[in-house]
C-alpha positions as CSV (number, residue, x, y, z in Angstrom):
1,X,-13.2,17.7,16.9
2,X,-10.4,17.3,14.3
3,X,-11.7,15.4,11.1
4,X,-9.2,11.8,10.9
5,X,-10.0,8.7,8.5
6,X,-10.5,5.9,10.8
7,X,-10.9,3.0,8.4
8,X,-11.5,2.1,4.6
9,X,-12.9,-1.6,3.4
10,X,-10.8,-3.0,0.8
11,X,-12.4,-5.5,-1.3
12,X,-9.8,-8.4,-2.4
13,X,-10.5,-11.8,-4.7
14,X,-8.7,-13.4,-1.0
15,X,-8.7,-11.3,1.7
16,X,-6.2,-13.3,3.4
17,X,-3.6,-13.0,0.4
18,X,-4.1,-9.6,0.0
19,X,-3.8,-8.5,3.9
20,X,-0.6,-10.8,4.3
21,X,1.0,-9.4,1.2
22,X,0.8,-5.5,2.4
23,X,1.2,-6.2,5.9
24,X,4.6,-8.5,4.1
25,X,5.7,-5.2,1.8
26,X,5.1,-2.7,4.6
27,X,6.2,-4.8,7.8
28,X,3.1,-4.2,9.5
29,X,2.3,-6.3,12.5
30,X,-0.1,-9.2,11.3
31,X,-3.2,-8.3,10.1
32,X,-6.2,-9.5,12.7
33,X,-9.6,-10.6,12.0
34,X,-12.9,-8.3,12.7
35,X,-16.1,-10.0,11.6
36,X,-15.7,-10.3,8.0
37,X,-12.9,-8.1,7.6
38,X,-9.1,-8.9,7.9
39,X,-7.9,-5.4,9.6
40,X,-4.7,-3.8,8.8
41,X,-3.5,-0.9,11.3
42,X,-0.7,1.8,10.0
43,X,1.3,3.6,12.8
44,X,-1.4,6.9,12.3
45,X,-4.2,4.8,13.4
46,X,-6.4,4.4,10.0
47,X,-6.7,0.4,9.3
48,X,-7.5,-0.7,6.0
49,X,-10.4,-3.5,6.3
50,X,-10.0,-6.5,3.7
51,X,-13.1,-8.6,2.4
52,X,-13.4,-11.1,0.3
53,X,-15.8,-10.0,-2.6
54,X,-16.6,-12.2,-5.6
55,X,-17.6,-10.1,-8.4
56,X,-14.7,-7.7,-10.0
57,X,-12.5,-5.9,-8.1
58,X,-12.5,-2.1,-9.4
59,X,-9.1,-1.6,-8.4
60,X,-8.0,1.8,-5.8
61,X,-5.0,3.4,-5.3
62,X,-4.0,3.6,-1.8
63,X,-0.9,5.3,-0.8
64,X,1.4,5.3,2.3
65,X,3.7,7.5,3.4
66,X,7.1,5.9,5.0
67,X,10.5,7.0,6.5
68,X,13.5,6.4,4.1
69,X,14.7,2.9,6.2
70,X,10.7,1.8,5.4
71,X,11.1,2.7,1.8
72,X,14.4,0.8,1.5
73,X,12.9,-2.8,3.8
74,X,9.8,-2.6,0.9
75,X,11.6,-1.6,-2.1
76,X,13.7,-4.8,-1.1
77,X,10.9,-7.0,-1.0
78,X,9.3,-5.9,-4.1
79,X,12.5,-6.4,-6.1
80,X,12.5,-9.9,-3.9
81,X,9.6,-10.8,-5.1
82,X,10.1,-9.7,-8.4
83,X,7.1,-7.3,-8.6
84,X,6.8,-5.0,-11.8
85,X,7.0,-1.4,-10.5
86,X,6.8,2.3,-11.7
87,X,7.9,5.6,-10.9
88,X,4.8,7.1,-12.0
89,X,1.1,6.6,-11.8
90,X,1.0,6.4,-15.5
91,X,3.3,2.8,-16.1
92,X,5.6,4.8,-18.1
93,X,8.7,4.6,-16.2
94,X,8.6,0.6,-15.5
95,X,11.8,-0.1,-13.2
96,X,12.3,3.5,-11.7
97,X,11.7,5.0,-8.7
98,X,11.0,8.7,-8.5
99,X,12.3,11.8,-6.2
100,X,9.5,13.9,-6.4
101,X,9.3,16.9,-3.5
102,X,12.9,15.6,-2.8
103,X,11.9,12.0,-1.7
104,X,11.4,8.8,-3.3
105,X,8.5,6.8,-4.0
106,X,7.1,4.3,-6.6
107,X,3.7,2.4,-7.6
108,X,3.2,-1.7,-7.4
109,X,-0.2,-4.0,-7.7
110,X,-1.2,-6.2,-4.9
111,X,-2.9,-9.6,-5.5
112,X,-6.4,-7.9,-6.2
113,X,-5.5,-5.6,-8.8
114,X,-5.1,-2.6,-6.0
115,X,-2.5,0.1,-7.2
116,X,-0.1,1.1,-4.3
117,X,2.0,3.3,-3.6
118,X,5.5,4.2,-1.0
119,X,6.9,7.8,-0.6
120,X,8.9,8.8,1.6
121,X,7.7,12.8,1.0
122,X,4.0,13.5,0.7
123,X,3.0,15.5,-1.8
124,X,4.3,19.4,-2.1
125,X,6.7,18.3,0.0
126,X,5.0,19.2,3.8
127,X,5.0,16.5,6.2
């Protein structure tokens, strides 16, 4: 049997806002309740599971590879919604995107705190 991730629980301050707002950024269908959780499916089949938790949110980076059209639909609703972003993880390039392995890809929060990121190239450049 192949090793796959199959799911990881996201804790959010609202579970709601924070589901909607990815599902929003990455055009994801609609994020659909499971017990507790507000699930969130990507096209590979890993769902992200938001719950609401009340004491501090220690903030994760989660990142998602897209195809170039993908990149362009959420870069355009970042810049929409007038979200700071970065071309690195460090914050030091605020505004930029970057072309690392000869894609693009750039880092944004989410409601919670959460540090995301697109690229359209996964890292060393192997898809």
């Amino acid at each position: 049997m192949s090793i796959e991730l199959n799911h990881t629980i996201v804790h959010a301050k609202d579970k709601r806002e924070s589901a909607a707002f990815l599902a929003e950024i990455l055009g994801l269908a609609k994020p659909e309740s499971f017990g507790p959780f507000l699930v969130l499916r990507t096209a590979n089949g890993v769902s992200l599971d938001f719950m609401n938790h009340s004491g501090p949110i220690d903030a994760q980076h989660y990142a998602f590879l897209v195809s170039e059209a993908e990149f362009d639909v959420g870069f355009g609703r970042i810049k929409e919604r007038g979200l700071d972003y970065w071309a690195d993880p460090a914050k030091r390039r605020l505004g930029e995107i970057n072309s690392n392995d000869g894609g693009r890809g750039l880092y944004f929060h989410e409601p919670s705190g959460h540090f995301l990121e697109i690229l359209t190239v996964p890292y060393g450049g192997r898809r």
